[in-house]
N, C-alpha and C positions, 0 to 999 in steps of 0.2 A: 723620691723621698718617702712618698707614701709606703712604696714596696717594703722597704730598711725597717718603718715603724712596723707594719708587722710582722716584720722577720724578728725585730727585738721582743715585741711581746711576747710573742710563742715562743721566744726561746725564754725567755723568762719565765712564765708559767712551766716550759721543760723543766725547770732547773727546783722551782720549786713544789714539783710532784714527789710525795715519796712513798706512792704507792703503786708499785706495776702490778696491772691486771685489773685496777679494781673498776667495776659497772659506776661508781658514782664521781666521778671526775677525773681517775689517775690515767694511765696507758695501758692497751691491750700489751698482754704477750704475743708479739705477731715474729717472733724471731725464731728461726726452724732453728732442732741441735745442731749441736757441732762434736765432735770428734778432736778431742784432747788426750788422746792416746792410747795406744794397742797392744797388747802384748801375747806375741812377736809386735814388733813394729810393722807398720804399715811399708810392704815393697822392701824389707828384710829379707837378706840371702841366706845362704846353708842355714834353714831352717828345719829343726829334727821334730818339732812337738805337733800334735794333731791337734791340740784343743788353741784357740784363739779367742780371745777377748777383748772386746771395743771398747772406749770407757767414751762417755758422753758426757757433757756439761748439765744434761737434763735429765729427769727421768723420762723417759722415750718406753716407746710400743712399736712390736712388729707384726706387720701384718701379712698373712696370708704367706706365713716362709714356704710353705712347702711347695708354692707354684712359685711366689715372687722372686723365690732366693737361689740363683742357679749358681753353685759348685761349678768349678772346670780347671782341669780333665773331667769329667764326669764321674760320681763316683757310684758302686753299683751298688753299695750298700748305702741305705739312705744316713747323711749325717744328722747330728743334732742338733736343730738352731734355736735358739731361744732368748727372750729379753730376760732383765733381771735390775728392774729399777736404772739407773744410770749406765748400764751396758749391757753388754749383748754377748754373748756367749758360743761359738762355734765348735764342735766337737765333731772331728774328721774320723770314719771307721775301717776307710780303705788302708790301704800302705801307702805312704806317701813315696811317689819318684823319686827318682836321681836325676838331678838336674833339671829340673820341669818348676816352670812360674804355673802358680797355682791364683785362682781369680774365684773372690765368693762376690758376685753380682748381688747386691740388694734392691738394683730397681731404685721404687718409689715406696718399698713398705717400710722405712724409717718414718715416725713422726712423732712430736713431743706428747706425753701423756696427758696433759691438763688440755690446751689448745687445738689439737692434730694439723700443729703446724707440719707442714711436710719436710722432708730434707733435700727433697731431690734424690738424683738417681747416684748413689755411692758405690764404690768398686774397691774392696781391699783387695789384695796381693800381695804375696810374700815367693818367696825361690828358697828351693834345696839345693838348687848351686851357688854358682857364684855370679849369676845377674841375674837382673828381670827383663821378660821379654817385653816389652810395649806396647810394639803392633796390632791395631784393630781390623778387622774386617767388616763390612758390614755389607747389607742388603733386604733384600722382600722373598716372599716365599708364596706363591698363591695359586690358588686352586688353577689346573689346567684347563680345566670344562669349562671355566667361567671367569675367571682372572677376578675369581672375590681373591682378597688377602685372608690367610687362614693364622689364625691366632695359636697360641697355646704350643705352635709347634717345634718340635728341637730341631735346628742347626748344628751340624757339627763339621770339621775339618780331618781330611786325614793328609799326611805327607807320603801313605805309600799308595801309590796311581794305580794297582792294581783293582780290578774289576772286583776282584775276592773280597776286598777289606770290608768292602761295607756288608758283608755276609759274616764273615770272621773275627773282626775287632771291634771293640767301642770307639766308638768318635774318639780321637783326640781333647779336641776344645767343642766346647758347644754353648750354645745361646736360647732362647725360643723368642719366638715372635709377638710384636705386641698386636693393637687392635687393627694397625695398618699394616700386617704382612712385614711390619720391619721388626730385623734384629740386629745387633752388634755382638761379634765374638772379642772378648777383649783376652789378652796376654799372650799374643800372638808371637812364635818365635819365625827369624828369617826363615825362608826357607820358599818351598813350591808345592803347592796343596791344592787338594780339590774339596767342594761342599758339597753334604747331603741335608734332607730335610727329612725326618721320622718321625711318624706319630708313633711313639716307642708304646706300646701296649704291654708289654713283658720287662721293663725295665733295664734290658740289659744290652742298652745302645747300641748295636744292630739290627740289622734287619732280616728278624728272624721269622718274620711269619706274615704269609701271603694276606691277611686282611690289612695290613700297618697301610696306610698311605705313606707315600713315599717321593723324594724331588734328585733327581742325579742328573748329572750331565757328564759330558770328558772335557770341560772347560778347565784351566788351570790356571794358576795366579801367583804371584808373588807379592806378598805386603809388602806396601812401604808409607813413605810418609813425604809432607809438604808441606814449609811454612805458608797460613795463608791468614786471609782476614773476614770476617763475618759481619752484619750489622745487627745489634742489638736495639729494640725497642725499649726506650722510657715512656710510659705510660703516665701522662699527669693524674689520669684517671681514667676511668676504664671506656670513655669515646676520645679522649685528647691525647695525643702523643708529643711529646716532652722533646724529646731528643731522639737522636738516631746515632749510634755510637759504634764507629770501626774498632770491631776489639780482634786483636792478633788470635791465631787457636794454629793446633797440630792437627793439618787436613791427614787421615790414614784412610790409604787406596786399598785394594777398589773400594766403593762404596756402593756399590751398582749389583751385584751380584742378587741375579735373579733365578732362582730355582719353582721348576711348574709341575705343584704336586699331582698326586694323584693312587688311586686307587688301583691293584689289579685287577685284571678279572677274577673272579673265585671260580675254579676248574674241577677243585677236590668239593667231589656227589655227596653227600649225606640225602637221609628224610627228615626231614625240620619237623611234621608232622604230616597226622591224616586226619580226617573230619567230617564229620556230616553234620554240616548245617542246618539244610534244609533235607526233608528226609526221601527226597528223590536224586539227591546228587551226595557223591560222594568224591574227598577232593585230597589230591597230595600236594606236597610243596616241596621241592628238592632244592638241596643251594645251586647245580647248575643241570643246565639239560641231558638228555642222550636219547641216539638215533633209540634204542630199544627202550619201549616201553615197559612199565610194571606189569606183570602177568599175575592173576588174580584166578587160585582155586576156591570155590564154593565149599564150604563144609558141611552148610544147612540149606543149601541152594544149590541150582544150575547154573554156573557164570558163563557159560559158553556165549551164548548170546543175551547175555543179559544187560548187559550196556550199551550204549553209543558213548564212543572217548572225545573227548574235546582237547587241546593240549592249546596254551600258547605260542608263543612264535618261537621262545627259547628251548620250548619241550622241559623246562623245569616247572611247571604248575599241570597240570591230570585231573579234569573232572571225570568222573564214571557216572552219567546220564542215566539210572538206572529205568530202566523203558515199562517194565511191568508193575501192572498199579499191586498188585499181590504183595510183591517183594517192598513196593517203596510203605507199604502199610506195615511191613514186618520188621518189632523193632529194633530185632539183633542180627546182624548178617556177617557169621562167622566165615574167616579167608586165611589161605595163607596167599602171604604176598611177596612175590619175587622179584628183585631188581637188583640196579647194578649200584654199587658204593665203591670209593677211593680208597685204597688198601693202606696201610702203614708207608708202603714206598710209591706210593701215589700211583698204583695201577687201578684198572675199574676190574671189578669180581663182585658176582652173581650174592645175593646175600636174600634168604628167605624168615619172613617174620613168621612166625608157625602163630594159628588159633589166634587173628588178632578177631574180638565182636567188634564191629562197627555200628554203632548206636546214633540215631537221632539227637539233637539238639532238644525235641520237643516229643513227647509219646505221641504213642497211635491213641490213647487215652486221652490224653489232655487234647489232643488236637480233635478229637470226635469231641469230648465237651464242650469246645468252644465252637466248633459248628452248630451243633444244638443251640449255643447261648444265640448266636447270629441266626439261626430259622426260628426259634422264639418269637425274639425282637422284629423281626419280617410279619411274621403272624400275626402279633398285637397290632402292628402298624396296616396292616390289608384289612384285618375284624375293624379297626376303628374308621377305615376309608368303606366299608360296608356298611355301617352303621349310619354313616353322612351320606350315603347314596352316592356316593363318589367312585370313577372308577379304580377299581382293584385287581389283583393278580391271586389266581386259584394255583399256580405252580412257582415253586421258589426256582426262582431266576441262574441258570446256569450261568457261571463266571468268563467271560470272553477272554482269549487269548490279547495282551496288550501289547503289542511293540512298542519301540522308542524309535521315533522320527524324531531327528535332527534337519529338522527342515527350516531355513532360516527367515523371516519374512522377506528379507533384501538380499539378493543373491548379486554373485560375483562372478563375470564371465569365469570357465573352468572350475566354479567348484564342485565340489559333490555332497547329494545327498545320503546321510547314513542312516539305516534300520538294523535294530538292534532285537533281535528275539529273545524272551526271556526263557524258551526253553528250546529245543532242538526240532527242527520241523519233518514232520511225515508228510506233508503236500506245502508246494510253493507254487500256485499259479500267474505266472510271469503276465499271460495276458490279463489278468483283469486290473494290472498296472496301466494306466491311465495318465499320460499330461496331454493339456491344452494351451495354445496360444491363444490369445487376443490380439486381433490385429480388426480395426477402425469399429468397433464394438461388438464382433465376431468371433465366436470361438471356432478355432480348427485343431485338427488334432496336431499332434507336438510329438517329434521322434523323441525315443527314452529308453535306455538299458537298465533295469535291472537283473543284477547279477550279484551272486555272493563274492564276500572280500575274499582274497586269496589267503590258505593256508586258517580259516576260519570257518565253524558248521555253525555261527549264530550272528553275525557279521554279512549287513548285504550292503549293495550302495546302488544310485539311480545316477545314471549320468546324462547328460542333454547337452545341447548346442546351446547355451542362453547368451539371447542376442540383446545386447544393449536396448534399456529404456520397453522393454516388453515384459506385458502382465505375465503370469500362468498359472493353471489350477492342475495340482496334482490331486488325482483321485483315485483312489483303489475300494475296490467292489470288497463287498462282504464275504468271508468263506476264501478268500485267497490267500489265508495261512492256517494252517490247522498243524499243532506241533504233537507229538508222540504221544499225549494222553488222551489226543481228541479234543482238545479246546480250539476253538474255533473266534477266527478274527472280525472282528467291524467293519463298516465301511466308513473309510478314513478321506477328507478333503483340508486340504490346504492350500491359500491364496500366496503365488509366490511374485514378488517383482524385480526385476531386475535395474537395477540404477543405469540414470544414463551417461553418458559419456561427460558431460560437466559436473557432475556429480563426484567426481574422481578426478587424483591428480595420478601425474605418472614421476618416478624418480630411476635416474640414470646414473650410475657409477660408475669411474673410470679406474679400475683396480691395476696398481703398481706395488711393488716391495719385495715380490717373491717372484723370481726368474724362471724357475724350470719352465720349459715352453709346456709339457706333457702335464702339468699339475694341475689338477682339479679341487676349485674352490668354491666353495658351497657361502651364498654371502644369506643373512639371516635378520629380518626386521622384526624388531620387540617391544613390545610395552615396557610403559613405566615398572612394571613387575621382574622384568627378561623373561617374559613368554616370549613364544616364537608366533606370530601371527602368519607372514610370509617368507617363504625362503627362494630362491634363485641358484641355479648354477651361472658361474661365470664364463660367459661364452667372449675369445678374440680380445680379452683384457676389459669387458662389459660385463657389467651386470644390470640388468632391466624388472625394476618391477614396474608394469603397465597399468595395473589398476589399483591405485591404492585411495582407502579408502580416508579423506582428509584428516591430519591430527598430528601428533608430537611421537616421536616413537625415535630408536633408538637403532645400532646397526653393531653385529657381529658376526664374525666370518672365520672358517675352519680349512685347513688345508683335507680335504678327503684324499688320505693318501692311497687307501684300498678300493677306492670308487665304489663304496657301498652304501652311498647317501648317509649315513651315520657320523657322527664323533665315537673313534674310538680311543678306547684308556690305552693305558705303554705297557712294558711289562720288561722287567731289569733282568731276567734268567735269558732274553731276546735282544737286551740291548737295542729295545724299542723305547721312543718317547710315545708320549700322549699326542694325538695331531693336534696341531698348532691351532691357536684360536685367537681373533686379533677382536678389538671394538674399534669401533669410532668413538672418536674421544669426544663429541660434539653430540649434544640432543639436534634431532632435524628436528623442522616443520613442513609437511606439506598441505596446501592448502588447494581446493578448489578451482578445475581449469588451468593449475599449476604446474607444468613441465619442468623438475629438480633435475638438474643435472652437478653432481659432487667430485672432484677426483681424492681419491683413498689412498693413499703408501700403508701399508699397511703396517712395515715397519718401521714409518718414520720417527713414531714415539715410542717410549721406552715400554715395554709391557705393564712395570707397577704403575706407568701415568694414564695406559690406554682409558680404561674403564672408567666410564664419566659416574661425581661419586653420589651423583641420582639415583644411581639403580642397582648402587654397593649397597650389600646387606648388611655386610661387616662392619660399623662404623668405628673409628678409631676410639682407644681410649679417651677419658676424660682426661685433662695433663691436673695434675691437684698444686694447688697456687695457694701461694702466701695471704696473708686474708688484707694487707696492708690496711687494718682500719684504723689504726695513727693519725694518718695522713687526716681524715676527717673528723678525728677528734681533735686535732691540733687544731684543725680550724674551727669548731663548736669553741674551744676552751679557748682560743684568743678573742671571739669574740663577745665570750658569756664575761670576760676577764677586764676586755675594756671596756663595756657596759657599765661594768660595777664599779668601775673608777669613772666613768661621767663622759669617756671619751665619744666624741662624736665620730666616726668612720667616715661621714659623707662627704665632711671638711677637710680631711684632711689629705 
């Protein structure tokens, strides 16, 4: 009885509101537009006109048409979409087909102009023939390297299987992806189709130029459909749930369709630029490497020997080390410079930049000023430690050559220590490298290699036996680096320990999902971030990490199909994919003294589920919701309502 009484009030107070909208007792507007008619009509056949019009019960706003509002077929001249008080306005610039359902996708950018009640996601359609096609498609689309979901991107469909089309025609039907790598292609006709995924940078729905990221496969499919049933949530309020409601819907297959973008390599040479930074080094940036280096005439110099080269690993970056202090004080150094460039039909040819000056970042002027400003300030500060009888320095202090030691204080059986040179070495004295163990409060000396990293002139590393639960002091003597200009190194000590064996857990994986007996897989543990802390190859369907250091980390794993410890990208002129990369779908823990042992399938979940959505960067959209706040004014105004009439609530 109680319930009835205030279902009769509030409706009563309904009945005598007759103000919507208003802040001082009436009803919010919380009711998204509606769509009262189109002209063409909505899902209208032999349709000839390009312009379309929506009519609304409201005045409405669109937002963001020019990403929200996807046209399909595609069309390669952009149409013209615009609101206009109670409708919306479409104006098509392509030709319209024959026989082809045409889909203007509006998403979620409808919403009323006073309120931004939302509408939800709306799809007109209309046909130049004589039906509309219906069929949906849908799926995820995400990055290959990493199984983030990539947004923004077009989906399209072609019905002709050949390898060419997606070089020579525009998609068919297309979509793009929301904030979760999902899309749906709507006005699907029967038929047998494959999907692509294009970051179209050029506009003109293929794929026409080698930086576009791109998703293919030779998978093939046929829409269809299925009656099925879904559960809708009633929400009493936004922790209570009301009801749960089987409502009927049109299941259209597949709905799975997973495409793994990716980027090519960039093959085609250019020079991006050249640079002097700092005015001893001078530096190229190519967009991809080559075995022949840039060859460099002096025009105001002798370049014969007047550098040491440093190159990266790709040979697309070229420092020129230039070694004489003469030349690095002088501050134009006219060259021609000769290298190799990607031709029009993509061959490499020889290409010379005549009389380029290459100039400092900073003069041989300014930079002599401001050494003077620093032997100054040295000077005032040694006169005034003279003056206090303190001691002082009669010579300004030569600058020491600094390395960068990557020396860690807790060290991990197998790893290594890095030194980093900040300029190119003329003497490397290997003996005056120095480790010691401590063993029962004695130090002895301690085997150790120092040796430079391979295919690197400033790149060295120390490697050692470090035995669980033992101290060591790496120490390196003074004078055992002096690099090309004669600066000369320090002597360097650091305490290193090594953790013991309870200090650390060990974690063991039993990897399944991928058959070829010959296949190498590289399994990879990550932080909360997806950095790679440790990686393993998979040995006998194991993977063993032995020493891991205790905490919550994460697991992804790649097929190395070229066995070259790398992930690499695919490339569509090869009819290569990008190698495979799978996650654990599960955050681990391992914890101290702890032996994890996990078994992995690696394809037992779907790829859009693997990546646990911890350590997705991409977070999905917001979904934009009815504001429903009726509901709680109804119940303010039934209660301010029988107040005022004397009703007691608690009685009743």
């Amino acid at each position: 009885m109680k319930k009835l009484f205030y279902i009769f009030c509030i409706a009563s107070i309904i009945v005598g509101c007759a103000r919507m909208g208003s802040p001082d007792g009436g009803w919010y507007d919380d009711d998204p537009p509606r769509v009262i008619g189109a002209t063409p009509e909505d899902k209208a056949t032999n349709v000839k006109s390009k312009k379309i019009t929506i009519l609304f019960d409201e005045f409405i706003k669109l937002e963001d048409a020019t990403n929200k509002v996807i046209v399909s077929p595609p069309q390669l001249e952009q149409p013209e979409i615009k609101a206009s008080g109670k409708k919306i306005i479409v104006e098509l610039q392509d030709t319209l087909k024959d026989n082809t359902t045409y889909t203007i996708d509006f998403s979620d950018a409808i919403s009323d102009n006073n309120e931004g009640n939302p509408m939800g996601n709306y799809t007109y359609s209309f046909s130049t023939g004589e039906q509309i096609d219906t069929f949906e498609v849908s799926g995820y689309v995400l990055d290959a390297s990493n199984l983030e979901p990539i947004k923004g991107i077009a989906v399209g469909l072609y019905d002709d299987l050949a390898d060419s089309a997606f070089k020579t025609k525009p998609l068919m039907r297309i979509s793009r992806t929301d904030g979760s790598g999902h899309f749906v292609i709507k006005g699907v006709a029967p038929g047998t189709y494959r999907a692509y995924a294009l970051q179209d940078a050029d506009g003109d729905f293929r794929f026409t130029q080698k930086g576009e990221m791109i998703a293919f496969n030779h998978d093939t499919f046929e829409p269809s459909s299925k009656p099925d049933t879904r559960v809708d949530t009633v929400w009493r309020d936004s922790l209570h749930i009301d009801a749960l409601l089987q409502k009927p819907y049109t299941h259209f297959l597949p709905d799975d369709i997973t495409l793994l973008a990716f980027k090519q390599l960039q093959t085609d040479r250019t020079l991006l630029k050249t640079e002097r930074v700092e005015p001893n080094k001078i530096s190229m940036y190519f967009t991809y490497g080559d075995s022949l280096l840039p060859q460099i005439k002096g025009l105001n110099f002798k370049a014969d020997s007047a550098f040491i080269i440093e190159t990266n690993e790709k040979r697309d970056t070229i420092h020129y080390w230039i070694r004489d202090t003469t030349l690095v004080n002088q501050d134009t150094l006219s060259m021609d410079i000769t290298y190799h460039v990607t031709d029009t039909l993509g061959n490499l040819v020889l290409q010379t930049d005549s009389a380029v000056d290459i100039v400092p970042k900073v003069s041989y002027e300014k930079r002599m000023k401001e050494k003077a400003k620093e032997i100054e300030k040295w000077q005032k500060e040694q006169d005034k430690k003279k003056k206090r009888e303190e001691k002082y320095d009669s010579i300004y202090p030569v600058k020491p050559l600094e390395p960068k030691f990557a020396v860690p204080a807790s060290m991990v059986p197998g790893q290594k220590i890095t030194v980093e040179m900040p300029t190119p070495l003329m003497h490397c004295d290997t003996s005056a490298v120095h480790l010691y163990s401590q063993i029962d409060s004695l130090w002895y000396d301690a085997e150790c290699v120092f040796r430079p990293v391979e295919n690197s002139i400033r790149q060295y590393e120390i490697l050692a036996d470090w035995k669980l639960g033992v101290e060591y002091s790496l120490e390196i003597d003074s004078a055992a680096f002096v690099d090309i200009y004669g600066l000369v190194s320090n002597q360097y000590k650091q305490g290193i320990k090594v953790k013991t064996l309870d200090e650390f857990s060990s974690l063991t994986l039993n990897i399944s999902g991928v058959e070829a007996v010959d296949t190498t897989i590289i399994v990879q543990m990550l932080t909360s971030q997806d950095a790679v802390t440790q990686e393993v190859r998979v040995t006998k369907g194991k993977a063993e990490f032995k020493y891991v250091t205790p905490g919550k980390f994460y697991l992804r794993a790649f097929i190395d199909a070229n066995g070259n410890g790398v992930w690499d990208t695919g490339d569509y002129d090869a009819d290569r994919q990008a190698e495979a990369v799978y996650y654990y779908s599960k955050e681990l823990e391992c914890k101290e003294k702890w032996d994890v042992t996990e078994s992995w399938n690696l394809t037992a979940t779907p790829r859009f589920r693997q990546k646990p959505q911890a350590i997705v960067k991409q977070k999905p959209d917001q979904a934009k919701k009815l504001k429903n706040r009726n509901i709680e004014r109804a119940k303010q105004l039934g209660i301010e309502y029988m107040k005022s009439k004397g009703i007691n609530l608690e009685k009743k």
